[in-house]
KETOR-964452 format. One record per residue (C-alpha): x, y, z; residue number from 1. Coordinates in steps of 0.02 Angstrom, whole numbers, padded with zeros to 5 digits. Layout:
N
+--------+--------+--------+-----+
:      x :      y :      z : num :
+--------+--------+--------+-----+
:      X :      Y :      Z : NUM :
...
+--------+--------+--------+-----+
END
This chain:
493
+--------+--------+--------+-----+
:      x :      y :      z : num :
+--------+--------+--------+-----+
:  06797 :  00225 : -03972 :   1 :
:  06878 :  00084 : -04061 :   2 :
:  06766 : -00019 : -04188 :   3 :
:  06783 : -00162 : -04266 :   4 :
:  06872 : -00323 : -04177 :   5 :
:  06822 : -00514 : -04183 :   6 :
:  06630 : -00542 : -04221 :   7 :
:  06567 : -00729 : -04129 :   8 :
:  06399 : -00782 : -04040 :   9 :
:  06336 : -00715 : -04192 :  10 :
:  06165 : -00670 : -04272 :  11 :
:  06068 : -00620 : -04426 :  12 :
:  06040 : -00441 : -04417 :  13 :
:  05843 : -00452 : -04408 :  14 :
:  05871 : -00568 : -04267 :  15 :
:  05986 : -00483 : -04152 :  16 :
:  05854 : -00334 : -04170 :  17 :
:  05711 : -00430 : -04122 :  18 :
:  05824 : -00508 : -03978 :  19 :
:  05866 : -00307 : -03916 :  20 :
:  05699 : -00249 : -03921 :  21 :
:  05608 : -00405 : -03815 :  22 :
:  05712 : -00459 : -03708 :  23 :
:  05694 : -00642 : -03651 :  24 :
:  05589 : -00694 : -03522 :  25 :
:  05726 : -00826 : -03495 :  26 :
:  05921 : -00802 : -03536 :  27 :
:  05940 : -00974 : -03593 :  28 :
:  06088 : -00963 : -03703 :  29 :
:  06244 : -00855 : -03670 :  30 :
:  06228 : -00734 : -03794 :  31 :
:  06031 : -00690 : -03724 :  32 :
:  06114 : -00684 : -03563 :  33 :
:  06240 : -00542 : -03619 :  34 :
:  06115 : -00448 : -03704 :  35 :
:  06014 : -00459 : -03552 :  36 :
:  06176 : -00372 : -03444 :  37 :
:  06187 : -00266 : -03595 :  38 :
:  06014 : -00193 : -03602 :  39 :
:  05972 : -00199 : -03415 :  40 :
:  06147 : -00217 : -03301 :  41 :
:  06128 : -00074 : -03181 :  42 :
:  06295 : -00060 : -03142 :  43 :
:  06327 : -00029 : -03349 :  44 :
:  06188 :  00099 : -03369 :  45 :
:  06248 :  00199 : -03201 :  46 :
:  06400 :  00217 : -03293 :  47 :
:  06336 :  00258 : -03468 :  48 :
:  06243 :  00387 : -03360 :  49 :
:  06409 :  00451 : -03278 :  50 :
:  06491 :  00440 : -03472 :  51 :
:  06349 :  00586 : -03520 :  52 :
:  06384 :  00694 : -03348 :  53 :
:  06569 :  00686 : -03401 :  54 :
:  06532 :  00731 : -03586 :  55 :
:  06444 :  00912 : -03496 :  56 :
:  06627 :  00936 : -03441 :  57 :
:  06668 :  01000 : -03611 :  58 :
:  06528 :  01144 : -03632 :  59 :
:  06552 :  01205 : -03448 :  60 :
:  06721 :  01240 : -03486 :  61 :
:  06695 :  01307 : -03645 :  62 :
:  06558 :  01433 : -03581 :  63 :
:  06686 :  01556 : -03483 :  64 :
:  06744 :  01604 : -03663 :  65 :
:  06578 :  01631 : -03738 :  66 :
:  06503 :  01800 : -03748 :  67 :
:  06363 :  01841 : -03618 :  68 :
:  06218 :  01941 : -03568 :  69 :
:  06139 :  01984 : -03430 :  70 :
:  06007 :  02092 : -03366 :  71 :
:  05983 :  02211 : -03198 :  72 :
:  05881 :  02308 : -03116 :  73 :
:  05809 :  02412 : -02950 :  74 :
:  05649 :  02498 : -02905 :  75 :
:  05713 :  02622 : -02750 :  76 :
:  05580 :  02706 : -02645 :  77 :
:  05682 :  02874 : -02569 :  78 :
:  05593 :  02880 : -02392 :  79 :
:  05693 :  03052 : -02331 :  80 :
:  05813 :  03139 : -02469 :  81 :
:  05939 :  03273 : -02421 :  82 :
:  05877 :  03433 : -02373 :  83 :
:  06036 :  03500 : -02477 :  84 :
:  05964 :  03396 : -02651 :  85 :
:  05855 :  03497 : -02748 :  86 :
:  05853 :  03363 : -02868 :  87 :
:  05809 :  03214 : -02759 :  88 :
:  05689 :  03108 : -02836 :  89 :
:  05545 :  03005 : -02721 :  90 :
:  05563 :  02842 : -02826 :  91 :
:  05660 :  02776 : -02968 :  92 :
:  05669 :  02623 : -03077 :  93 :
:  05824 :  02585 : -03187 :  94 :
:  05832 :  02424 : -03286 :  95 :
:  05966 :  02374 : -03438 :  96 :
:  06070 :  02252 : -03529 :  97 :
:  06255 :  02210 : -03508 :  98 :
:  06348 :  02114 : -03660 :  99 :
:  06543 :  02023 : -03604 : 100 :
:  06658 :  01982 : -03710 : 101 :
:  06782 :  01857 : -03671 : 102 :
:  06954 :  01932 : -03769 : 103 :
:  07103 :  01828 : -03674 : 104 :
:  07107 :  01743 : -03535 : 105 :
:  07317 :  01683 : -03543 : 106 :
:  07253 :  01524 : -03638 : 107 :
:  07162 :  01445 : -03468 : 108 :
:  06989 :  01432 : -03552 : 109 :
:  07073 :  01348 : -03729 : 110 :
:  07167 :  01221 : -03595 : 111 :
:  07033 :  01177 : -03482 : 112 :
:  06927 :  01135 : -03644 : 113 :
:  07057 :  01038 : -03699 : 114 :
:  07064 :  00948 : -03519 : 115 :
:  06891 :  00918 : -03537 : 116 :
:  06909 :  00833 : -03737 : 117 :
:  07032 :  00711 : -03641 : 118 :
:  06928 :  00683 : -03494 : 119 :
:  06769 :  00624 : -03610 : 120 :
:  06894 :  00499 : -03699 : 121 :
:  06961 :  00433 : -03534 : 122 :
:  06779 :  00406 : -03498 : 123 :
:  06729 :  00326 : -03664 : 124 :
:  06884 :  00201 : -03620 : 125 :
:  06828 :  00182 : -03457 : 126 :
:  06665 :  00125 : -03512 : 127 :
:  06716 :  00012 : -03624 : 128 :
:  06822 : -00056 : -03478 : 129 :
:  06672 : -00059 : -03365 : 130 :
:  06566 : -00164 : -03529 : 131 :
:  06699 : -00281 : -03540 : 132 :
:  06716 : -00298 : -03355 : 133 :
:  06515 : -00345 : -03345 : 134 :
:  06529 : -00448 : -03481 : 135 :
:  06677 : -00553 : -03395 : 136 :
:  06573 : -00569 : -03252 : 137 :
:  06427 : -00638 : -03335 : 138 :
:  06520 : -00761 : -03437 : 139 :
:  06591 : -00825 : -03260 : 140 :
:  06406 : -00821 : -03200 : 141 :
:  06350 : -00929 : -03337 : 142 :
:  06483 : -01051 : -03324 : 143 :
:  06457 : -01087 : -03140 : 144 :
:  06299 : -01106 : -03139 : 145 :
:  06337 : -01241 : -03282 : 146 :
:  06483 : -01306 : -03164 : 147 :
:  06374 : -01304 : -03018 : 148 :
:  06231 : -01405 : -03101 : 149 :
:  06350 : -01530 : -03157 : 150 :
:  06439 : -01558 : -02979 : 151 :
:  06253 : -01570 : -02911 : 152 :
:  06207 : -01704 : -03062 : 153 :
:  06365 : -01786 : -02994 : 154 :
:  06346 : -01794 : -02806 : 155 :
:  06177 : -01849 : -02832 : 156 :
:  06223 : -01984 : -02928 : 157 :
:  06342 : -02045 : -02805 : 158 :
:  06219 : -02030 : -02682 : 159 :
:  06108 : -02143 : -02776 : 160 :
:  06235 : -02265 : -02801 : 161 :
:  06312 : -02262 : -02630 : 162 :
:  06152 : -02288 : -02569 : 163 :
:  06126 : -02442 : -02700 : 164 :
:  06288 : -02515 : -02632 : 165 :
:  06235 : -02482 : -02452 : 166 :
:  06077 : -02586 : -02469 : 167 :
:  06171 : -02742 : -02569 : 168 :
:  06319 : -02738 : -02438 : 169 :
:  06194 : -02761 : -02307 : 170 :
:  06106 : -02899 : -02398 : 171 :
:  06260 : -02970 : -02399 : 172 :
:  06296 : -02949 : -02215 : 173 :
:  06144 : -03025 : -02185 : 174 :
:  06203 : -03185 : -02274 : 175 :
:  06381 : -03194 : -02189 : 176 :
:  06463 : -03123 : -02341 : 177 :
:  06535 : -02982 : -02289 : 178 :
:  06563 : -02900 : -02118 : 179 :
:  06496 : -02768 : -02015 : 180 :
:  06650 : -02652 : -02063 : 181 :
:  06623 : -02665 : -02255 : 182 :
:  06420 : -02600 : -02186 : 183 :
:  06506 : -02456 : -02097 : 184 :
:  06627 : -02414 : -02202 : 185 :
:  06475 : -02415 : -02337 : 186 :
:  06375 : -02319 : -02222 : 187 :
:  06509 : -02173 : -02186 : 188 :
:  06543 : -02154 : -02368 : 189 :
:  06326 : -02119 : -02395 : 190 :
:  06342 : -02005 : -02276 : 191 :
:  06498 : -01891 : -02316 : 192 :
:  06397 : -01884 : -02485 : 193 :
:  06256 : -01843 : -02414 : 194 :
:  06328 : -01692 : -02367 : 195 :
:  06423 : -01660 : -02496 : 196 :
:  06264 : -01644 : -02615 : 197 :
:  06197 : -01542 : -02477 : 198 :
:  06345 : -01417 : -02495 : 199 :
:  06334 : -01436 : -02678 : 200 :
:  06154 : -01384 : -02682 : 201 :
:  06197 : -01216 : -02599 : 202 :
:  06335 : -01179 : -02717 : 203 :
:  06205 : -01204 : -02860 : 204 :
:  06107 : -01082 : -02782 : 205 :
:  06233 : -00956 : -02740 : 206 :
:  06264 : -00956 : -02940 : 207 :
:  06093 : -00941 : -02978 : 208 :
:  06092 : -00788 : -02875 : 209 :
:  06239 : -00710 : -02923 : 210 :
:  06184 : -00747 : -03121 : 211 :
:  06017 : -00654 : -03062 : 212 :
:  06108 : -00508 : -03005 : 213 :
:  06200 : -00473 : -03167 : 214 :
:  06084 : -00519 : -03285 : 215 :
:  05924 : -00479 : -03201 : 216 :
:  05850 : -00650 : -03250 : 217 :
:  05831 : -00807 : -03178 : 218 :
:  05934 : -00945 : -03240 : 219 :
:  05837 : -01086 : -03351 : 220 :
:  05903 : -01209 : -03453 : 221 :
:  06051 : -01139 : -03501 : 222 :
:  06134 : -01226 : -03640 : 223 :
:  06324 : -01255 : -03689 : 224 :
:  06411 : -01083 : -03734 : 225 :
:  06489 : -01057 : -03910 : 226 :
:  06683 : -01088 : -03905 : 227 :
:  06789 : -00921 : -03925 : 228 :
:  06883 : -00901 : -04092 : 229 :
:  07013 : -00789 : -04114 : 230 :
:  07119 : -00820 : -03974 : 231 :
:  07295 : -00772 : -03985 : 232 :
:  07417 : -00907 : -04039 : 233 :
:  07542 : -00873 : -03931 : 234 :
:  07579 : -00742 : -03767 : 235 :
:  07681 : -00631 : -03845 : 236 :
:  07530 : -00587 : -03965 : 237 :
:  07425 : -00560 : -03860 : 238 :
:  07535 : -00428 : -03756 : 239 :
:  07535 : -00323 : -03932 : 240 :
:  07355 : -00343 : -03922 : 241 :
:  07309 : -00282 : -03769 : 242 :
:  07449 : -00137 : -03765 : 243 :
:  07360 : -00031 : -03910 : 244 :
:  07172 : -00084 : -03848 : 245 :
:  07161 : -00118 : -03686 : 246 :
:  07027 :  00007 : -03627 : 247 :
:  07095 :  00024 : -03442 : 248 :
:  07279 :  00072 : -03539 : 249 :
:  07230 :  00187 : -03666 : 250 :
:  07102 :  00283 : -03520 : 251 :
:  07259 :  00313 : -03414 : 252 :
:  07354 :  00394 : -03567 : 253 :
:  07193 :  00511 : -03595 : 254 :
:  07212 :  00565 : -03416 : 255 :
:  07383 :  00592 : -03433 : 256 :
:  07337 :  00695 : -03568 : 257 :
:  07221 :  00797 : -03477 : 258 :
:  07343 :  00839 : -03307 : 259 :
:  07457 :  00913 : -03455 : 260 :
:  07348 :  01044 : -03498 : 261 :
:  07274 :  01068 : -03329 : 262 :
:  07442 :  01107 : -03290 : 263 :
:  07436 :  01247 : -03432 : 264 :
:  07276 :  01294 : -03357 : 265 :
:  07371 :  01341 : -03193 : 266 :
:  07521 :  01421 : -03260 : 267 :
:  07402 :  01560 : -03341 : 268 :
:  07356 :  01626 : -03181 : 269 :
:  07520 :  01739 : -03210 : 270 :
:  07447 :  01814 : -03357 : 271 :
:  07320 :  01960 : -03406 : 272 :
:  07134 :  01948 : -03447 : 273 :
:  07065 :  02051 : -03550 : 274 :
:  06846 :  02079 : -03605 : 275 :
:  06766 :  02167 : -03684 : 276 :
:  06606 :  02258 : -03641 : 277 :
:  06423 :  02362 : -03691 : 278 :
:  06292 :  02391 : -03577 : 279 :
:  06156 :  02517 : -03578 : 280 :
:  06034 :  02575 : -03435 : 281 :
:  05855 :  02667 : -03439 : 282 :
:  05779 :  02751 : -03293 : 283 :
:  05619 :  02828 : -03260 : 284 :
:  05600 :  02947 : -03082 : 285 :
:  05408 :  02943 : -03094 : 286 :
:  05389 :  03119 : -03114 : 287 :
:  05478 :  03164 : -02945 : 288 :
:  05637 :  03211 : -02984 : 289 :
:  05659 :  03412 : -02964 : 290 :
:  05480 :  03456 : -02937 : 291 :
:  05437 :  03605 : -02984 : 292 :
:  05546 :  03623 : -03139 : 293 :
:  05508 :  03619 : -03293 : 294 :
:  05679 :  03581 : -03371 : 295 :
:  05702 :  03410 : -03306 : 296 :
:  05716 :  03258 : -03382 : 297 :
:  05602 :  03117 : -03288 : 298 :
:  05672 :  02971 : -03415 : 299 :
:  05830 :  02941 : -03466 : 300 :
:  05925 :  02819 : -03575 : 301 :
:  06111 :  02778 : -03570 : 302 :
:  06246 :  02667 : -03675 : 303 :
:  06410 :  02619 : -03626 : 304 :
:  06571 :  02513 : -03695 : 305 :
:  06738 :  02485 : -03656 : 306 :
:  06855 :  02366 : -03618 : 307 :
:  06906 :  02283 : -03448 : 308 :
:  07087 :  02208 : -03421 : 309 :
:  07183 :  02157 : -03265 : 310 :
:  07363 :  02119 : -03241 : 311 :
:  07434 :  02013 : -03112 : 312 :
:  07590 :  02088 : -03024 : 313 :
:  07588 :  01996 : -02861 : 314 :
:  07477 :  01860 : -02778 : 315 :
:  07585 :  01794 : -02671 : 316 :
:  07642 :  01639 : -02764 : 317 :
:  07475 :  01556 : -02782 : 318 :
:  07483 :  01524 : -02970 : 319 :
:  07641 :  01453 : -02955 : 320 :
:  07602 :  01356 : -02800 : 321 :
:  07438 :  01288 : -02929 : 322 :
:  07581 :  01265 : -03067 : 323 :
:  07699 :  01158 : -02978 : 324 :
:  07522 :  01061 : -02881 : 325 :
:  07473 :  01002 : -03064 : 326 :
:  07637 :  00973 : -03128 : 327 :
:  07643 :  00839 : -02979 : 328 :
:  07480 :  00759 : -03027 : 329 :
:  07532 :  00759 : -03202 : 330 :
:  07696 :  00642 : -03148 : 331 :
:  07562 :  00549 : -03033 : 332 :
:  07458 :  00518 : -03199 : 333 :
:  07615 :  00483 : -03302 : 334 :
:  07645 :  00351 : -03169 : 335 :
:  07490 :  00289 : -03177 : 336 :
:  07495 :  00245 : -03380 : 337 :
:  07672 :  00145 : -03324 : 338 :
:  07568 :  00052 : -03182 : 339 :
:  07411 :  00031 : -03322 : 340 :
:  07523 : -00043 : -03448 : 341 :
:  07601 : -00162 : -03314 : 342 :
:  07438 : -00225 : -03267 : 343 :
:  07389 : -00247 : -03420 : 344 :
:  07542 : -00347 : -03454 : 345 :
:  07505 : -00470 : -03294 : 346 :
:  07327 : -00460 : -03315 : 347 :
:  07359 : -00546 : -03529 : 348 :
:  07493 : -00661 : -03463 : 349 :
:  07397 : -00735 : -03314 : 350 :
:  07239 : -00749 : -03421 : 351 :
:  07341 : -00839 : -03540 : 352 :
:  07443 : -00964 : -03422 : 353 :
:  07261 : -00994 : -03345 : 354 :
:  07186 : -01031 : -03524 : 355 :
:  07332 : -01136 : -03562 : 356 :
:  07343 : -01234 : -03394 : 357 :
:  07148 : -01275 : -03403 : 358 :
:  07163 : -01338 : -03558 : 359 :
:  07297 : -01465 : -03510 : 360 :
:  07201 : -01499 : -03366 : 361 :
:  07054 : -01559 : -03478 : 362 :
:  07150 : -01660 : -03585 : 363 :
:  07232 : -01750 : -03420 : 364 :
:  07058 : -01748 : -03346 : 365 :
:  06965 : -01831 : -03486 : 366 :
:  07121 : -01981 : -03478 : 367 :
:  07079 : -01976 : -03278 : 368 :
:  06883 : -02013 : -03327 : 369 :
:  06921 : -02130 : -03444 : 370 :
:  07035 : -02240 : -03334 : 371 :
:  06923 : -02225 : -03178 : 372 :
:  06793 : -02266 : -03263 : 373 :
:  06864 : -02427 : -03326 : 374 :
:  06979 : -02467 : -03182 : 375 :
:  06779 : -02461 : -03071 : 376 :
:  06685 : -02588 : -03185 : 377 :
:  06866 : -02676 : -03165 : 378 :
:  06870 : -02665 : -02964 : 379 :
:  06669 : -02723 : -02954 : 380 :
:  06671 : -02859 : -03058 : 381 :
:  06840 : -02927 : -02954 : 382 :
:  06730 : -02883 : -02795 : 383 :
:  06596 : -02998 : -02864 : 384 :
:  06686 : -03163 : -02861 : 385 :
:  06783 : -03105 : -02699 : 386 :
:  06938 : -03049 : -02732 : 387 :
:  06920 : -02859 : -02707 : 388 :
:  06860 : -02779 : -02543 : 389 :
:  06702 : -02655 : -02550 : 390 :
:  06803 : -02526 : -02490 : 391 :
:  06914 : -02547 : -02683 : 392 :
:  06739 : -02507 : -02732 : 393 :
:  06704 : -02369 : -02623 : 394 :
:  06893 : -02261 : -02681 : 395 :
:  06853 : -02332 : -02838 : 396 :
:  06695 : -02249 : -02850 : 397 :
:  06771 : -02093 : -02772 : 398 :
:  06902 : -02071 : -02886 : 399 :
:  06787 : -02082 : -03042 : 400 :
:  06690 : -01930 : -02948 : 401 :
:  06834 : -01816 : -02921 : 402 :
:  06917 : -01834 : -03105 : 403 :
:  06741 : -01816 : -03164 : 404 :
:  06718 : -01662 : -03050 : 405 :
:  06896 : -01585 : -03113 : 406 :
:  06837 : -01610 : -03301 : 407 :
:  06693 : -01487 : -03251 : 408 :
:  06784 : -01387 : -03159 : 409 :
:  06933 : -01372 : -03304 : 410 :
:  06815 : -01363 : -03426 : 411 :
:  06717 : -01203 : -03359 : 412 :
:  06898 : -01111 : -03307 : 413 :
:  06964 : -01134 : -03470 : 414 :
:  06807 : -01036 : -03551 : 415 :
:  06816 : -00914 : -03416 : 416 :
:  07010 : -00865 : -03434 : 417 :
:  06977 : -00871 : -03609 : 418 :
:  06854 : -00728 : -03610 : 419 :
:  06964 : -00650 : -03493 : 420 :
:  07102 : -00644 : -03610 : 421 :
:  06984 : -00572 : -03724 : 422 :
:  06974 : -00447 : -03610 : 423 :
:  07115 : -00407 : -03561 : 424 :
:  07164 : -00392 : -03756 : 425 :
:  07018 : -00258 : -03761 : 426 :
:  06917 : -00381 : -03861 : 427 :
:  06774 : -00427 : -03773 : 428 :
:  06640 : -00297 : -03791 : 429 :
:  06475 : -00290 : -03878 : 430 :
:  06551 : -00223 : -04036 : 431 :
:  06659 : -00382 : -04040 : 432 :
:  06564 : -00511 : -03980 : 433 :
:  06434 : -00457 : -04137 : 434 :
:  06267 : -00501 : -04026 : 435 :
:  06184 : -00370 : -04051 : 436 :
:  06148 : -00246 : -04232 : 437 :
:  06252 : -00112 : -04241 : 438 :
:  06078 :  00019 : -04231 : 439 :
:  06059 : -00051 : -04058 : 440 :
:  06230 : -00040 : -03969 : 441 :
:  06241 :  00112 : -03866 : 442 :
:  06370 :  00238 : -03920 : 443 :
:  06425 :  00369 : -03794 : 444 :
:  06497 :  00473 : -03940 : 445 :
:  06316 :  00516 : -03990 : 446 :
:  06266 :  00588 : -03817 : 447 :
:  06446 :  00688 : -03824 : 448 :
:  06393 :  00768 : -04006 : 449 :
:  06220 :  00794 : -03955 : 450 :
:  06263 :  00916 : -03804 : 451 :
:  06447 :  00995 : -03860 : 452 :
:  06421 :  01172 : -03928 : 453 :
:  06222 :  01173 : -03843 : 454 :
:  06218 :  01364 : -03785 : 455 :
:  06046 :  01370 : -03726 : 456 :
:  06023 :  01404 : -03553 : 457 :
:  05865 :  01329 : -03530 : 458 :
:  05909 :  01173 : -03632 : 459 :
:  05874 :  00998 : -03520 : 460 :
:  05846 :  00820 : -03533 : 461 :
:  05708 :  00737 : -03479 : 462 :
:  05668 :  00701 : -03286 : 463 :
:  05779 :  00564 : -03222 : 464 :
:  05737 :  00384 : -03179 : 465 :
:  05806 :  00225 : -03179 : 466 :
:  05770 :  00079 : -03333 : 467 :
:  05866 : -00063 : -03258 : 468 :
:  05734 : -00213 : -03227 : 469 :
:  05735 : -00254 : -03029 : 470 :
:  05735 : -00410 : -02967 : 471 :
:  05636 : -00424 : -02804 : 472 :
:  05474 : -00505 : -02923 : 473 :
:  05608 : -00685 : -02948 : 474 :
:  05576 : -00822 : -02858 : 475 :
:  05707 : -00894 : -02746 : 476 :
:  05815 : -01017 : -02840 : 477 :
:  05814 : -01170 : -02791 : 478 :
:  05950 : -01298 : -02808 : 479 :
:  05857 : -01444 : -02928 : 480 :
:  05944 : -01495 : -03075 : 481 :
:  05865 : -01557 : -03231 : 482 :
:  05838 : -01778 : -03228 : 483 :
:  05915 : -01776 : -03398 : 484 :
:  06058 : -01667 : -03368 : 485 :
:  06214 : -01760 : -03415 : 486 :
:  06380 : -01770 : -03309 : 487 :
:  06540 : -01810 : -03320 : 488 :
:  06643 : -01815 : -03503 : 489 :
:  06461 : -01765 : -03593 : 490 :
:  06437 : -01641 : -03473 : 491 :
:  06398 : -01527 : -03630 : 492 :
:  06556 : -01360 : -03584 : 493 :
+--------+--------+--------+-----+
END
């Protein structure tokens, strides 16, 4: 696996221990929350888990050329012998020991070993893919239940103040000074609101959920993410990037690896085997064998050795057919490393021309604020002494909302296509983002070295069972929003 790579959200070393081995009761900053998904994700462990089934790959195709033993045996009770045997015995036992010894097998075992070397470096890759993946998700979990709080903050605050205006343009009905349509028009305007906070709420709640299913804790008070250093300063740079580390690329090259030598592995069904062999047998007859004579052996122990070949001549073109089958799944997987790397390609440059266009859409946004803002204090004070209508208030009011509401919005897709450019670059996993000590991070190349060359048969791991926390013990989330939270330009992301 690659190491090294860009190091943010960062920690002391003594901390990011103590953070690993309690895990928060409460994710309340982003890096706790992706140490959380780290630690606990189930969808990450299942495939760490799959990452140590793959590393077996390599010993069970390595033990076909390892020398073996093995043992038989029969106890045989002779209920009628021939009348013709003078020998015949009435029982006999014969137990012994056979020793194989792989010689040559046309190269299919050295192949398939090599098949299965490639296959356990796809599967590193793809794990780092499938890290980077649940770490993308999170980040997009954090920032919408951020989003989401702030749009709630918002619509309740316009409910508040439609409601505010509602009561004063009545009062002001009441007096003659305005009409019955500027009431209505105030009153439709509460009530589109109205359910626009309602449909708000559930969004915040659909976050919260969706947050609790990744990182296996409920939202609290999350706080403002860290920005992202280390972006790319410019497309093309980040195409370089992601071309020699993207983990989704560099798995599809290891499995184009592996079809190459499975296609060796099929092309040596043509050619001979060859083994070597011992074996040795004892046998007792119980005393029954010739009775009567004296001469006769009743135990008996015998040794044997040779070798053991076979040559193919004709099998009817199956190892060719096999040939020519992974020689087309080779050019499949070739193919596939051409589609990898073109994904990969779209996958930088969308991230980027997301990243980009956010960020322009904050800058415009924050000028959109700023101008409602001021053209709203403008359009009440005019409506004060009469010369603006309440509905200028009302769109007034309305537009302040919405370029408030696309800050937030901007503000939270810029972060998230920023991580995913990360990502895509192959630069977003939790040897780059530096959250956690490096004694803590799990390494599937440790699991790999601990079982390659293991030659014991009754070698195993311990019983299986799951460590991911559930999640059935969390409350419902509701859809309440901190009284202090801020909104619009100090909405805090």
């Amino acid at each position: 696996m690659r190491r090294g790579g860009v190091a943010y959200f960062l920690v002391s070393g003594a901390s990011a221990v103590a953070l690993a081995q309690a895990a928060p009761a409460h994710a309340d900053t982003l890096q706790e929350a992706l140490t959380e998904a780290y630690l606990n994700n189930p969808s990450l462990l299942a495939a760490r888990a799959n990452q140590r089934a793959t590393d077996e790959n390599v010993q069970i195709q390595e033990a076909p050329g390892i020398p073996g033993v093995s043992a038989s045996g029969n106890y045989i009770e002779f209920i009628k012998n021939s009348p013709n045997s003078f020998t015949a015995p009435d029982r006999r036992l014969q137990v012994g020991p056979e020793l194989t010894v792989p010689v040559y097998s046309g190269g299919a075992i050295r192949n398939a070993v090599k098949a299965a070397e490639e296959r356990v470096a796809a599967g590193q890759a793809e794990l780092r893919a499938t890290e980077s993946a649940i770490f993308s998700r999170v980040v997009a979990a954090y920032m919408d239940v951020l989003r989401t709080q702030a749009l709630v903050a918002l619509s309740r605050n316009q409910v508040e103040f439609l409601a505010v205006n509602l009561q004063a343009t009545s009062d002001r009905f009441e007096i003659g000074d305005l009409t019955r349509t500027d009431v209505a028009q105030s009153q439709s305007r509460l009530a589109l609101a109205r359910g626009n906070y309602r449909n708000a709420q559930a969004n915040l709640i659909n976050a919260r959920e969706t947050y609790i299913e990744l990182v296996g804790e409920a939202p609290d008070d999350l706080q403002p993410p860290p920005p992202l250093p280390n972006l790319p300063s410019d497309v093309a740079t980040a195409v370089d990037i992601a071309l020699s580390n993207n983990p989704d690329l560099i798995a599809a090259k290891e499995r184009a690896d592996a079809a190459g030598f499975d296609s060796e592995v099929a092309g040596a069904g043509r050619l001979p085997r060859v083994s070597l062999f011992a074996g040795a047998n004892y046998t007792d007859y119980f005393n029954t064998l010739a009775s009567g004579a004296t001469n006769v052996v009743q135990e008996e122990t015998t040794a044997n050795a040779g070798v053991n070949f076979s040559i193919p001549i004709f099998q009817g073109g199956l190892p060719a057919a096999r040939q020519r089958q992974a020689q087309a799944r080779e050019t499949a997987a070739l193919e596939q490393v051409i589609a990898a790397e073109r994904n990969t390609i779209a996958q930088v440059r969308a991230a980027w021309s997301s990243w980009q266009a956010s960020l322009a859409v904050i800058e415009s946004s924050q000028v959109a604020v700023e101008a409602a803002a001021l053209s709203l204090e403008g359009v009440r004070a005019e409506n004060s002494i009469g010369s603006r209508q309440i509905l200028d208030v009302l769109n007034a009011e309305q537009e302040l909302l919405s370029a408030q509401a696309q800050l937030v919005t901007a503000r939270r897709n810029a972060y998230v296509a920023g991580f995913s450019l990360l990502a895509a670059m192959g630069r977003a996993e939790a040897r780059d983002l530096g959250f956690l000590d490096e004694g803590v991070l799990y390494d599937p190349l440790q699991n790999y070295e601990r079982v390659k060359g293991r030659v014991w048969d009754w070698g195993r791991d311990p019983e299986p069972e799951s460590s991911a926390s559930r999640t059935v013990d969390i409350a419902a989330p509701d859809a309440s929003v901190p009284s202090e939270d801020e909104t619009g330009t100090e909405s805090g992301y």
